[in-house]
C-alpha positions in Angstrom: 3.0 -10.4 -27.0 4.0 -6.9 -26.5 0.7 -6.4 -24.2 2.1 -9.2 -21.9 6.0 -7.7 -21.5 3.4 -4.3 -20.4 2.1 -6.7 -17.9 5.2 -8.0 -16.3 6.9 -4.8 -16.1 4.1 -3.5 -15.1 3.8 -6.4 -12.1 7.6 -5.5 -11.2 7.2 -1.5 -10.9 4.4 -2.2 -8.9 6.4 -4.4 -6.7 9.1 -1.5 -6.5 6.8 1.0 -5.9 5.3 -0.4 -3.0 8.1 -1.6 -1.4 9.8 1.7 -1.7 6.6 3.1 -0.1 6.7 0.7 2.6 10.1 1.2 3.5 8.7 5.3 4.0 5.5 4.5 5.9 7.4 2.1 8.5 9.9 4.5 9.2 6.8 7.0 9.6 5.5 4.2 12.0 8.8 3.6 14.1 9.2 7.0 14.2 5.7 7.1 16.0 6.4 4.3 18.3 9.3 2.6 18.5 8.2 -0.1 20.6 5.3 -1.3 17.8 8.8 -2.5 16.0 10.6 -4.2 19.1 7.2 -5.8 20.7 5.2 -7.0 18.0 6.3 -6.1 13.9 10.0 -7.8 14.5 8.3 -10.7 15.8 5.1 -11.1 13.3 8.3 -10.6 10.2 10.5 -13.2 12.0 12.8 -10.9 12.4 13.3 -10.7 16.4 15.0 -14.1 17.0 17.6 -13.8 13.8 21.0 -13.5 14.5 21.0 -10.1 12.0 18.2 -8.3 14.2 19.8 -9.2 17.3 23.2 -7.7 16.2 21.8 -5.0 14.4 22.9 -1.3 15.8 20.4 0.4 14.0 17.0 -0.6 14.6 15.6 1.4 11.7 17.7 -1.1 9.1 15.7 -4.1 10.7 12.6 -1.8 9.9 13.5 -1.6 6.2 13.4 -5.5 5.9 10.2 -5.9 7.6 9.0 -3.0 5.2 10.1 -5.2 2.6 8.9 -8.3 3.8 5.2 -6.9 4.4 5.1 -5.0 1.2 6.1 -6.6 -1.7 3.7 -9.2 -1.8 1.2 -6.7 -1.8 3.0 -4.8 -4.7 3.2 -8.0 -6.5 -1.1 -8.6 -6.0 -1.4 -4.9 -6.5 0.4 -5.7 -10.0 -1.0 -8.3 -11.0 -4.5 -7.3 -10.4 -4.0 -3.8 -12.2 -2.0 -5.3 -14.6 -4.6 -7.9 -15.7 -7.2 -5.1 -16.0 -4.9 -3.3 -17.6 -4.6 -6.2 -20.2 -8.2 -4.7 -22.0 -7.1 -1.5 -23.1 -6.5 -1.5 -26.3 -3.7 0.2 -27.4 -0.4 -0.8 -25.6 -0.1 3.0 -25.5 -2.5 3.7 -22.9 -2.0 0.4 -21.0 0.8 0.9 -18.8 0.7 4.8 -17.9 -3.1 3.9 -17.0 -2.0 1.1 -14.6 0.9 2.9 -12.9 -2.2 6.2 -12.5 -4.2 3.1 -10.5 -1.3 2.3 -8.6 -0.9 5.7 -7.6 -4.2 6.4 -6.7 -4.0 3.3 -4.7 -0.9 5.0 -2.4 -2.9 8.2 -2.0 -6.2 7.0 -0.5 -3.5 5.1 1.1 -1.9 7.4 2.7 -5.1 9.5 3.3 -6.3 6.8 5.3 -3.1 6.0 7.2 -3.4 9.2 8.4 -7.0 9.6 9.1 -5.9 6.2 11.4 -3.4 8.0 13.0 -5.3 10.9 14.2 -8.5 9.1 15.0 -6.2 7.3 17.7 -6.2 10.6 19.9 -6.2 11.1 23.9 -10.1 11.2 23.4 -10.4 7.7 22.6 -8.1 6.1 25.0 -9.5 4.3 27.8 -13.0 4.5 25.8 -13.2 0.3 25.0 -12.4 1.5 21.4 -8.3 0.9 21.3 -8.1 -1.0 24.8 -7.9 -5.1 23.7 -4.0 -5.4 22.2 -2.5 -3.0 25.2 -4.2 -5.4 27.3 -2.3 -8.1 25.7 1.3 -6.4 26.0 0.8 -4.7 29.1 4.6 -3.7 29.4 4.5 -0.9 27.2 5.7 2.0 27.9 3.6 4.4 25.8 0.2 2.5 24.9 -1.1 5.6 22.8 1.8 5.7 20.6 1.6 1.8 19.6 -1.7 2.2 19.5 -1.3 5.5 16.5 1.3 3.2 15.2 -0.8 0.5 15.1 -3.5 2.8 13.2 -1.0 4.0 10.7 -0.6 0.3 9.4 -4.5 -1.0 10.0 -5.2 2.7 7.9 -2.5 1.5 5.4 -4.3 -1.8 4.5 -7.6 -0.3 4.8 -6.2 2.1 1.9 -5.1 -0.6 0.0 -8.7 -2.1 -0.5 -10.6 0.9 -1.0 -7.5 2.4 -3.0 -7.6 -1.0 -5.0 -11.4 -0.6 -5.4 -11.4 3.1 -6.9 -8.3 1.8 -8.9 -10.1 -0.8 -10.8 -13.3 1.6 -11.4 -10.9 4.0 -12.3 -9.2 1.9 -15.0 -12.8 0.5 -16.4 -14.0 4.3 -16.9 -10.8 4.6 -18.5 -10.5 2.2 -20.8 -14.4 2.9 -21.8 -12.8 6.3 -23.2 -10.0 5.1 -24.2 -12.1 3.1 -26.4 -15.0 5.9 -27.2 -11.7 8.1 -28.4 -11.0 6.0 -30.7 -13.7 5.0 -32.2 -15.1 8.6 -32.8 -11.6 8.7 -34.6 -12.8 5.9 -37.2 -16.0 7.6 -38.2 -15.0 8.6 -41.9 -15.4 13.0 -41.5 -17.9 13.0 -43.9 -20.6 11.5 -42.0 -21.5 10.2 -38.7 
């Protein structure tokens, strides 16, 4: 019973955690381009037709709700994934700080590969077919490179997100493996082996 309450605080953090990350990398993101917000995020988060967004004086509050909106669901799949892994370990001890070192290594390759987006989106590659198809489709934008980087900081972020998920869970199973060697070289009487 105890290993469950692990699991659904576990779930919630998660949830937090995300979100709170969110919240940081979209204001990275407007920062970078504004107009990825006010042409396309707004609209994909519902958020460009609501009487709140359309009254709003500060953009950047509107970018904390679709921050919200987009993360926490992934928080709460990041949880429960991790959490149910978690779940084997078998001490209650080593359950939840392993889980919450998954998560974090989820936000690091991340945020490695958010970045890695960013900068692969440089004036080399503009005009070279790679980036061209969704400018095309808003051509009233006033900087196409910076939605475009903007762009590459959130395709980087979910790109993180699975290959951060995958080394968490092969993270957690080497884990729990010695987790479980430690303590079963701890049962061997000392006197013999």
């Amino acid at each position: 019973m105890r290993k469950f309450g692990i699991f659904l605080l576990f779930v919630a953090v998660a949830v937090v955690i995300t979100s709170i990350y969110g919240v940081v990398h979209h204001q990275l993101t407007f920062s970078a381009s504004p107009e990825y917000y006010t042409k396309f995020k707004f609209i994909q988060t519902n958020l460009a037709d609501t009487v709140a967004a359309q009254h709003m004086t500060q953009p950047r509050s509107a970018v904390v709700i679709a921050a919200v909106k987009t993360s926490y669901p992934i928080g709460l799949a990041i949880g429960v994934v991790l959490g149910l892994v978690a779940l084997v370990f078998p001490t209650t001890d080593t359950m939840f700080p392993s889980a919450l070192q998954a998560l974090g290594l989820i936000l690091v390759i991340s945020a490695a590969l958010a970045l890695f987006c960013y900068y692969s989106t440089s004036n080399a590659h503009m005009g070279s077919g790679i980036y061209d198809p969704l400018p095309v489709r808003l051509p009233d934008l006033a900087n196409k490179q910076a939605f475009l980087q903007a762009a590459s900081i959130q395709y980087g972020i979910l790109l993180g997100y699975v290959v951060g998920g995958a080394a968490a869970l092969i993270f957690l199973i080497v884990k729990n493996g010695r987790v479980r060697r430690r303590l079963t070289d701890n049962d061997i009487p000392s006197g013999g082996a």
